[in-house]
N, CA, C and O atoms as CSV, one atom per row, in Angstrom:
chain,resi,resn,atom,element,x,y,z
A,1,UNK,N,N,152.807,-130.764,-23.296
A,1,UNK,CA,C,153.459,-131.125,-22.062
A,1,UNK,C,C,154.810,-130.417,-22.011
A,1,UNK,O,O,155.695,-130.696,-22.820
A,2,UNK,N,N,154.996,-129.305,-20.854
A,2,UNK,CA,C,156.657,-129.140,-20.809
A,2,UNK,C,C,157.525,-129.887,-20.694
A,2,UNK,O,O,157.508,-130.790,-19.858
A,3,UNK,N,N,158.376,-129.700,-21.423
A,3,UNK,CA,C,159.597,-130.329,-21.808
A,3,UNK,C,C,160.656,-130.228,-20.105
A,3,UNK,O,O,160.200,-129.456,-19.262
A,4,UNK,N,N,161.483,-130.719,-19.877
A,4,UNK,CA,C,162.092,-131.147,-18.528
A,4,UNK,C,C,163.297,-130.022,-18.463
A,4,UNK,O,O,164.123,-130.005,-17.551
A,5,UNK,N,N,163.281,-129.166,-19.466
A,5,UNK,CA,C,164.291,-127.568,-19.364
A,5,UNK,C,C,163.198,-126.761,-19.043
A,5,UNK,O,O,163.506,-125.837,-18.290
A,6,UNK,N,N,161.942,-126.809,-19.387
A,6,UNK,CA,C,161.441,-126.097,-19.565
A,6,UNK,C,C,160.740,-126.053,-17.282
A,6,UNK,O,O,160.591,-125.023,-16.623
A,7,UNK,N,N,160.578,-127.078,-16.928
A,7,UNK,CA,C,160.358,-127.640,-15.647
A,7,UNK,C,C,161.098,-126.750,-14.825
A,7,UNK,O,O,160.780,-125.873,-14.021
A,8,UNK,N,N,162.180,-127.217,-15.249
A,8,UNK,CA,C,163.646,-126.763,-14.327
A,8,UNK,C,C,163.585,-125.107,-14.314
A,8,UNK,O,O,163.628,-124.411,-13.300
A,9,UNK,N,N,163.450,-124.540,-15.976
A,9,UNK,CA,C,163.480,-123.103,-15.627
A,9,UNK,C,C,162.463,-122.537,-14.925
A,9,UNK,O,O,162.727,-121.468,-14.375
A,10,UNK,N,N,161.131,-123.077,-14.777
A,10,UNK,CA,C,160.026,-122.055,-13.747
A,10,UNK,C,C,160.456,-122.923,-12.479
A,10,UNK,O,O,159.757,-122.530,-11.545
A,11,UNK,N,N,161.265,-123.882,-12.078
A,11,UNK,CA,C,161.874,-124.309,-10.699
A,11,UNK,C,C,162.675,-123.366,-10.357
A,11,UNK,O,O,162.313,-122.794,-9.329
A,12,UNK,N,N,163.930,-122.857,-10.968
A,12,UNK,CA,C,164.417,-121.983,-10.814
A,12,UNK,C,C,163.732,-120.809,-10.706
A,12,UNK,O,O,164.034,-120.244,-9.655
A,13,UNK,N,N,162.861,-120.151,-11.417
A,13,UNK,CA,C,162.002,-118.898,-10.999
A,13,UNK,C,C,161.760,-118.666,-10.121
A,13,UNK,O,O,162.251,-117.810,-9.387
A,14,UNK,N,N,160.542,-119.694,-9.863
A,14,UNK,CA,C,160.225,-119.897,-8.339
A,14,UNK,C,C,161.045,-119.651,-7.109
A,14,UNK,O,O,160.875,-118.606,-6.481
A,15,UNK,N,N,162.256,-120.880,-6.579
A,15,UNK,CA,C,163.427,-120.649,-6.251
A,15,UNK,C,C,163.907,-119.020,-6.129
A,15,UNK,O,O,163.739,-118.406,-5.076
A,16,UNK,N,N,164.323,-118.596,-6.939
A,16,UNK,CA,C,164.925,-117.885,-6.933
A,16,UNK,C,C,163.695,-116.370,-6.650
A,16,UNK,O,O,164.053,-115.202,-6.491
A,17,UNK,N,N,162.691,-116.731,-6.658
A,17,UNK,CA,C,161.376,-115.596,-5.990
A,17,UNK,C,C,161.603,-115.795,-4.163
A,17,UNK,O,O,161.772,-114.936,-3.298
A,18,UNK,N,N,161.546,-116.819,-4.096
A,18,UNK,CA,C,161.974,-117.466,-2.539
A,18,UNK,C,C,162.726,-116.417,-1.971
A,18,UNK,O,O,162.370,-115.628,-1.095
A,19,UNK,N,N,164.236,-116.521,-2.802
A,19,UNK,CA,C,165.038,-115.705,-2.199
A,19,UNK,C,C,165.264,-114.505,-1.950
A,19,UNK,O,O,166.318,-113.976,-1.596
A,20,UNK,N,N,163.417,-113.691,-2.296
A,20,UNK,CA,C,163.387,-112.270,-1.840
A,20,UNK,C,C,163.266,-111.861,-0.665
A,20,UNK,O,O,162.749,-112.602,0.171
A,21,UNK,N,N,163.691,-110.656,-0.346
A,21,UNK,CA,C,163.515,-110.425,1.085
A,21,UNK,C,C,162.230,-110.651,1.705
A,21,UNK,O,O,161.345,-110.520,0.859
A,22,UNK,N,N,161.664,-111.011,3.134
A,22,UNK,CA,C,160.197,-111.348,3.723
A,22,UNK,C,C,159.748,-110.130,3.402
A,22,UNK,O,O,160.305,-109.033,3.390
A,23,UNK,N,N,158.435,-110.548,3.090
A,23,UNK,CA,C,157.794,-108.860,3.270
A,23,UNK,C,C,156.844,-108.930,4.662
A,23,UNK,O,O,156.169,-109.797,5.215
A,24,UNK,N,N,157.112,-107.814,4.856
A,24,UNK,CA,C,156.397,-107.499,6.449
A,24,UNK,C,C,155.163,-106.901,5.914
A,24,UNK,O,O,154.855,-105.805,6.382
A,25,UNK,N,N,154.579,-107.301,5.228
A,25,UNK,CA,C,153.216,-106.189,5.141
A,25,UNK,C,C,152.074,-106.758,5.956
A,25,UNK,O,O,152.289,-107.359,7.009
A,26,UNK,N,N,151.228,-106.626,5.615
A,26,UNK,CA,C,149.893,-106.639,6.398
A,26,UNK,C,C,149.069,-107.556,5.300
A,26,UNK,O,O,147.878,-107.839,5.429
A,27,UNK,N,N,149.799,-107.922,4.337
A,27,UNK,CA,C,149.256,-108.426,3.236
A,27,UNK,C,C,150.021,-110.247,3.603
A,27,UNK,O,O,149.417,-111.316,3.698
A,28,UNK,N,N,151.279,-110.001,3.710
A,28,UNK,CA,C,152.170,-111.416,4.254
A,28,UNK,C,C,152.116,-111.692,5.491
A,28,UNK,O,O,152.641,-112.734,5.882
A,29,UNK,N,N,151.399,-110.728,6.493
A,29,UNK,CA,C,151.258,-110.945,7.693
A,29,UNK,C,C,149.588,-111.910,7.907
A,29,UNK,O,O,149.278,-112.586,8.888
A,30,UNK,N,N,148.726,-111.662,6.601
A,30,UNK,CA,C,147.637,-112.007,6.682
A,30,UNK,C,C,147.145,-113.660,5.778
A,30,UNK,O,O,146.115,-114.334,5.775
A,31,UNK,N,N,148.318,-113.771,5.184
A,31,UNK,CA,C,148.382,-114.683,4.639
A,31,UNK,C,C,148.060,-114.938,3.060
A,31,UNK,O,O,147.981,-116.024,2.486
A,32,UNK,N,N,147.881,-113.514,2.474
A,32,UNK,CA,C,148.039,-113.471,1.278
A,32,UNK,C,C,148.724,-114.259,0.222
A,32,UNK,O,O,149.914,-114.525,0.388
A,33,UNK,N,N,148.070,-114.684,-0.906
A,33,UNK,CA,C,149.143,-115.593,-1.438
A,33,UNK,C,C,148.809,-115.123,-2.814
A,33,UNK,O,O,147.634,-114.807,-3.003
A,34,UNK,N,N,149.675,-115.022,-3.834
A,34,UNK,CA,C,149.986,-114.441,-5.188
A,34,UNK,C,C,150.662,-115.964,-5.711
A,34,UNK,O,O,151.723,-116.434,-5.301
A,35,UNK,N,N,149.509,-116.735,-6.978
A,35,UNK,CA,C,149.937,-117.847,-7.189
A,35,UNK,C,C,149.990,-118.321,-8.775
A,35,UNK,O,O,149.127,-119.077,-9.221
A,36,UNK,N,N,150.949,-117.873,-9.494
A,36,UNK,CA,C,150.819,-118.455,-11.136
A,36,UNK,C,C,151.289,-119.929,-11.515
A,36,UNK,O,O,152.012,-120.656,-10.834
A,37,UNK,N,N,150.865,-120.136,-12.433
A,37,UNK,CA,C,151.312,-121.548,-13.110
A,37,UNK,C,C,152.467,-122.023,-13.948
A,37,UNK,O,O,153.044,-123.102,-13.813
A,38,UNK,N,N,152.751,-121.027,-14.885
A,38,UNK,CA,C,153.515,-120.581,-16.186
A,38,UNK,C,C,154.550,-119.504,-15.533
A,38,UNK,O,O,154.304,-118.715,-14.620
A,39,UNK,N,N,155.570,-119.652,-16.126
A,39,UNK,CA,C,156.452,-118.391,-15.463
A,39,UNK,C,C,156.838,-117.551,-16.386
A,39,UNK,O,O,158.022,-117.250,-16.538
A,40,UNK,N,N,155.911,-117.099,-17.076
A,40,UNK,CA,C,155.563,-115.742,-17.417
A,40,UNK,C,C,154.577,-114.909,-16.506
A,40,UNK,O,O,154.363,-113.698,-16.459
A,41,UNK,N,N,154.101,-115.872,-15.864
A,41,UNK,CA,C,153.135,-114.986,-14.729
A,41,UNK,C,C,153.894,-114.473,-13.949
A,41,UNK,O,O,153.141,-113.837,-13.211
A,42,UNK,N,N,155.090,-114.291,-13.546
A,42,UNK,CA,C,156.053,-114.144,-12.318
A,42,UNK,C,C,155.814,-112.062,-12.621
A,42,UNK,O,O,155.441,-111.371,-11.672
A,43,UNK,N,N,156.012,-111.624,-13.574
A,43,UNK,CA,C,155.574,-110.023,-13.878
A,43,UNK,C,C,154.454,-109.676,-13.339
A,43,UNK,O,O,154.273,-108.571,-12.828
A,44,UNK,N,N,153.358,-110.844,-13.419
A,44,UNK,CA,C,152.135,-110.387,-12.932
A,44,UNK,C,C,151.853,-110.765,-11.346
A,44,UNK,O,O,151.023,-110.169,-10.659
A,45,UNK,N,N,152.388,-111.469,-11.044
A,45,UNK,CA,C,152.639,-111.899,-9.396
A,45,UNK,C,C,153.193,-110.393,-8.763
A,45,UNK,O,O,152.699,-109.781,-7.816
A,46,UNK,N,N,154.190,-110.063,-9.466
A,46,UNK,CA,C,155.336,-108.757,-8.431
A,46,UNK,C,C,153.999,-107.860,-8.851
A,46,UNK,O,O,153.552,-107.469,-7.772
A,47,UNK,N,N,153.272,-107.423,-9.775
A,47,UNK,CA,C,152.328,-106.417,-9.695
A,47,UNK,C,C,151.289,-106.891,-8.833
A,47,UNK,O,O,151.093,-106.277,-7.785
A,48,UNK,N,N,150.634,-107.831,-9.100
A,48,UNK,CA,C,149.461,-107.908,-8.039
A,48,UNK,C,C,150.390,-108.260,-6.400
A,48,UNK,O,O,149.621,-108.498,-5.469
A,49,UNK,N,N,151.521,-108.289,-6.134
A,49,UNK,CA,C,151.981,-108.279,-4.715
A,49,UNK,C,C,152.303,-107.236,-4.239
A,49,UNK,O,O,152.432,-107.059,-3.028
A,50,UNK,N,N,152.490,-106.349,-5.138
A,50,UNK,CA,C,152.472,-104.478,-4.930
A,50,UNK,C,C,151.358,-104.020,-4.194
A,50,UNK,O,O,151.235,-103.374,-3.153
A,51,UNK,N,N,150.275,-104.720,-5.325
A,51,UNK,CA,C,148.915,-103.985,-4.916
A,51,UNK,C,C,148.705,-104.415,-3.647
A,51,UNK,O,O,148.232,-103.659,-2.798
A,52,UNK,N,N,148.993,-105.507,-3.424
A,52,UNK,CA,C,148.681,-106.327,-1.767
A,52,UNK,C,C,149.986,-105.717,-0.602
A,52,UNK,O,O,149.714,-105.715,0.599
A,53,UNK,N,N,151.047,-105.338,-0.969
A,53,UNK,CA,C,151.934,-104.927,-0.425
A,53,UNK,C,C,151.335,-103.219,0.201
A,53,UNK,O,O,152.046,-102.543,0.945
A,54,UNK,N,N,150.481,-102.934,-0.089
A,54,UNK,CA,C,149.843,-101.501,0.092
A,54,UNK,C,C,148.728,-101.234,0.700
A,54,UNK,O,O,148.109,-100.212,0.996
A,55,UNK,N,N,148.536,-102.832,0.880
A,55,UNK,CA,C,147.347,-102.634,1.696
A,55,UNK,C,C,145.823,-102.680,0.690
A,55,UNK,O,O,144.718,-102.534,1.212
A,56,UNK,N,N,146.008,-102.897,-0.742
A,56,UNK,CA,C,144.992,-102.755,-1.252
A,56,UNK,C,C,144.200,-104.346,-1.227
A,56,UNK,O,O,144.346,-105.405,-0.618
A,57,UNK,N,N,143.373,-103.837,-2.186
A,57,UNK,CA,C,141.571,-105.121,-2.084
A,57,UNK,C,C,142.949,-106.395,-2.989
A,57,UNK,O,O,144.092,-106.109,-3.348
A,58,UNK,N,N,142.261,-107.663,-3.094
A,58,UNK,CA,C,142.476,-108.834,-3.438
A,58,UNK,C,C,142.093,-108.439,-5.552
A,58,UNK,O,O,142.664,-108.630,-6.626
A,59,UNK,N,N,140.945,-107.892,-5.099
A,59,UNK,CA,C,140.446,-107.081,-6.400
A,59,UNK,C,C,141.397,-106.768,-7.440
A,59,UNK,O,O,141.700,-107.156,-8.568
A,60,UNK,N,N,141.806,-105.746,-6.434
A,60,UNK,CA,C,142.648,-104.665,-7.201
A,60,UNK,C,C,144.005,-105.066,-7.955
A,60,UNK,O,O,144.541,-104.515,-8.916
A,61,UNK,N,N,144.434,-106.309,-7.149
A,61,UNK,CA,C,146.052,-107.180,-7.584
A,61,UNK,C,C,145.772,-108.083,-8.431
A,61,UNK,O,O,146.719,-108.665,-8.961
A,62,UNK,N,N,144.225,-108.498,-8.838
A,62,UNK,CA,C,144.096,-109.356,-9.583
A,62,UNK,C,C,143.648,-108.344,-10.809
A,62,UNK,O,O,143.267,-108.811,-11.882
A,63,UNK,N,N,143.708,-107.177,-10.611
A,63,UNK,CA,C,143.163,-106.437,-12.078
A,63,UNK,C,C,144.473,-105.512,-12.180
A,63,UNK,O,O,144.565,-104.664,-13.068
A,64,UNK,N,N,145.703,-105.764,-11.014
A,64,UNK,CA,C,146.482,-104.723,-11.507
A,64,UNK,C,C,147.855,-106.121,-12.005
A,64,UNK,O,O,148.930,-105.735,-12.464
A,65,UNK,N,N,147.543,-107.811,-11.799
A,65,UNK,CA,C,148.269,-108.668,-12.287
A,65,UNK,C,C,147.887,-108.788,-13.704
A,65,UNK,O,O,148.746,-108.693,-14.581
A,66,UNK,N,N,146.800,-108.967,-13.944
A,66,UNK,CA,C,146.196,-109.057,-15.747
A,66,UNK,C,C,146.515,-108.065,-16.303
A,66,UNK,O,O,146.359,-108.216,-17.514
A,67,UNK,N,N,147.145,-106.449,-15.880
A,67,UNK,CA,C,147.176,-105.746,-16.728
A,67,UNK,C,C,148.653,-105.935,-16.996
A,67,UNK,O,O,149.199,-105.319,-17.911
Protein backbone atom coordinates (compact mmCIF):
# COMPACT_ATOMS: atom_id res chain seq x y z
CA UNK A 1 0.00 0.00 0.00
CA UNK A 2 1.51 3.59 -0.76
CA UNK A 3 2.57 5.31 1.88
CA UNK A 4 0.70 9.06 2.10
CA UNK A 5 4.28 10.89 0.62
CA UNK A 6 4.26 8.62 -1.66
CA UNK A 7 0.17 9.68 -2.69
CA UNK A 8 0.99 13.23 -2.57
CA UNK A 9 4.07 12.86 -4.91
CA UNK A 10 2.12 11.18 -8.06
CA UNK A 11 -0.71 14.08 -6.89
CA UNK A 12 1.72 16.43 -7.58
CA UNK A 13 2.84 14.74 -10.94
CA UNK A 14 -0.29 14.60 -12.12
CA UNK A 15 -1.03 18.29 -11.11
CA UNK A 16 1.68 19.52 -12.33
CA UNK A 17 1.11 17.41 -16.06
CA UNK A 18 -2.23 19.55 -15.91
CA UNK A 19 -0.27 22.50 -16.13
CA UNK A 20 0.96 21.78 -19.69
CA UNK A 21 0.08 23.74 -22.40
CA UNK A 22 -3.56 22.33 -24.29
CA UNK A 23 -2.61 20.42 -27.06
CA UNK A 24 -4.53 21.20 -30.16
CA UNK A 25 -3.99 18.03 -31.95
CA UNK A 26 -6.38 15.91 -33.59
CA UNK A 27 -5.48 13.42 -31.03
CA UNK A 28 -6.94 15.99 -27.91
CA UNK A 29 -9.40 17.18 -30.23
CA UNK A 30 -10.68 13.50 -30.48
CA UNK A 31 -10.60 12.64 -27.15
CA UNK A 32 -7.63 10.67 -26.72
CA UNK A 33 -6.61 9.81 -23.35
CA UNK A 34 -2.96 8.60 -22.19
CA UNK A 35 -3.65 7.01 -18.64
CA UNK A 36 -0.93 5.49 -16.00
CA UNK A 37 -1.24 4.41 -12.47
CA UNK A 38 2.32 4.66 -10.89
CA UNK A 39 4.23 7.77 -11.68
CA UNK A 40 6.89 6.32 -13.24
CA UNK A 41 4.56 5.89 -16.09
CA UNK A 42 4.46 9.73 -16.60
CA UNK A 43 7.89 9.02 -19.31
CA UNK A 44 5.73 6.66 -20.93
CA UNK A 45 2.52 8.81 -21.13
CA UNK A 46 4.75 11.98 -22.88
CA UNK A 47 5.95 9.12 -25.42
CA UNK A 48 2.82 7.46 -26.23
CA UNK A 49 1.20 11.32 -26.37
CA UNK A 50 3.84 12.11 -29.04
CA UNK A 51 2.82 9.24 -30.95
CA UNK A 52 -0.90 10.47 -30.65
CA UNK A 53 0.21 14.08 -30.96
CA UNK A 54 1.16 13.09 -34.77
CA UNK A 55 -1.58 11.76 -35.68
CA UNK A 56 -0.45 8.18 -35.25
CA UNK A 57 -2.57 4.59 -34.48
CA UNK A 58 -3.55 4.10 -30.58
CA UNK A 59 -1.15 1.03 -31.47
CA UNK A 60 1.69 2.73 -32.06
CA UNK A 61 1.69 5.00 -28.46
CA UNK A 62 1.04 2.00 -26.69
CA UNK A 63 4.23 0.24 -28.24
CA UNK A 64 6.10 3.52 -28.42
CA UNK A 65 4.90 4.05 -24.22
CA UNK A 66 6.33 0.39 -23.23
CA UNK A 67 9.39 1.09 -24.95
Amino acid sequence: MPSHRQFLHSTLLAASASALPAATTAAALSGAKVVSTWDFGVPANRAAWEVLGRDGSALDAVEAGAR
